[in-house]
C-alpha positions in Angstrom: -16.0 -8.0 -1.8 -15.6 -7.4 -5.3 -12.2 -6.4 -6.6 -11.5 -5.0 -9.9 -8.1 -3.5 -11.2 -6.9 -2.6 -14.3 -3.2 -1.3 -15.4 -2.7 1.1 -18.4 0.5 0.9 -20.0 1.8 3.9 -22.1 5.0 5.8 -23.1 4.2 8.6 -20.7 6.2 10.9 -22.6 3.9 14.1 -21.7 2.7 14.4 -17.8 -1.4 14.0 -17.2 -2.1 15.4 -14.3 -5.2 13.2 -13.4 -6.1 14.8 -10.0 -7.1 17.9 -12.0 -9.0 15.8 -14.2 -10.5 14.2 -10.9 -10.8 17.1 -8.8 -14.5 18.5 -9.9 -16.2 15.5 -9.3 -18.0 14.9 -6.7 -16.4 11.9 -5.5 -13.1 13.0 -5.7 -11.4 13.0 -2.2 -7.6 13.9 -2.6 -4.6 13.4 -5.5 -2.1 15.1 -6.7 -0.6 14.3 -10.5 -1.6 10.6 -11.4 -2.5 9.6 -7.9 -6.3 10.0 -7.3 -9.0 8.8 -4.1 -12.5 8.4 -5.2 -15.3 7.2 -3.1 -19.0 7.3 -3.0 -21.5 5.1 -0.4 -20.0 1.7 -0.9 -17.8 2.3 -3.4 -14.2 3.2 -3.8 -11.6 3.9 -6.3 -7.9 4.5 -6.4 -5.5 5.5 -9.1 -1.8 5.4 -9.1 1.8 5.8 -11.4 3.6 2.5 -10.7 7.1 3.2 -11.7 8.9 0.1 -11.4 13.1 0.0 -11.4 13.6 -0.8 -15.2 10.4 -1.9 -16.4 7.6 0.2 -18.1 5.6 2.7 -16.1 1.9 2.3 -15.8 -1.5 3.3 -14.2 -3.2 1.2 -12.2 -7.2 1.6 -11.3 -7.9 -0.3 -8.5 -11.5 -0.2 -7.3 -13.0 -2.1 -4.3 -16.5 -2.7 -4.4 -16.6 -2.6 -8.2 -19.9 -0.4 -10.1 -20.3 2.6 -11.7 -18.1 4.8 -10.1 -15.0 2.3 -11.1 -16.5 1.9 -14.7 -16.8 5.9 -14.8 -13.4 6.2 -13.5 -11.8 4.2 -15.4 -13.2 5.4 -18.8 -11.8 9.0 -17.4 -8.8 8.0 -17.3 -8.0 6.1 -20.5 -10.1 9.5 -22.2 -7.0 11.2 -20.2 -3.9 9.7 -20.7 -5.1 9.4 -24.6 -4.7 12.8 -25.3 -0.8 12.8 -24.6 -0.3 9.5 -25.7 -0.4 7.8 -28.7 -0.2 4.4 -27.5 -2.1 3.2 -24.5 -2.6 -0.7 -23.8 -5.2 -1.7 -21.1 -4.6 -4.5 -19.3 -7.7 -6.1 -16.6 -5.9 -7.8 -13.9 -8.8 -8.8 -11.9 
């Protein structure tokens, strides 16, 4: 099993209600504000708002499986967050 996560880092200053962004898709399975389910055959993805007690707040993508639907995902979700932000760092974890 392939496991691929990455964790976006920003200021956060404006909310991005990702769901919303998410919830057209076909693949889009439930969410509400930055916490998203995505699956396909073979192939899911999962985004979330870790808030950590005094550290900076980020989103992580976590996709099991890896493929397109992570890649697409992900790539959504950076386009996202970059219109209220204007800092983002991306960081691959695994």
């Amino acid at each position: 099993m392939v496991h691929r996560e990455v964790h976006i880092l920003s200021y956060f200053s404006l909310p991005t209600d990702l769901a919303e962004t998410f919830s057209h898709w076909p693949e889009f399975r439930s969410g509400a504000d930055y916490s998203v389910d995505l699956a396909t055959v073979g192939e899911s993805v999962e985004v979330r708002l870790v808030a950590p007690a005094e550290e900076q707040h980020y989103v992580t993508v976590k996709g099991r499986q890896g493929g397109r639907l992570f890649d697409q995902v992900l790539g959504a979700v950076v386009y996202a967050l970059g219109k209220n932000s204007d800092n983002l760092v991306v960081d691959r974890v695994s």
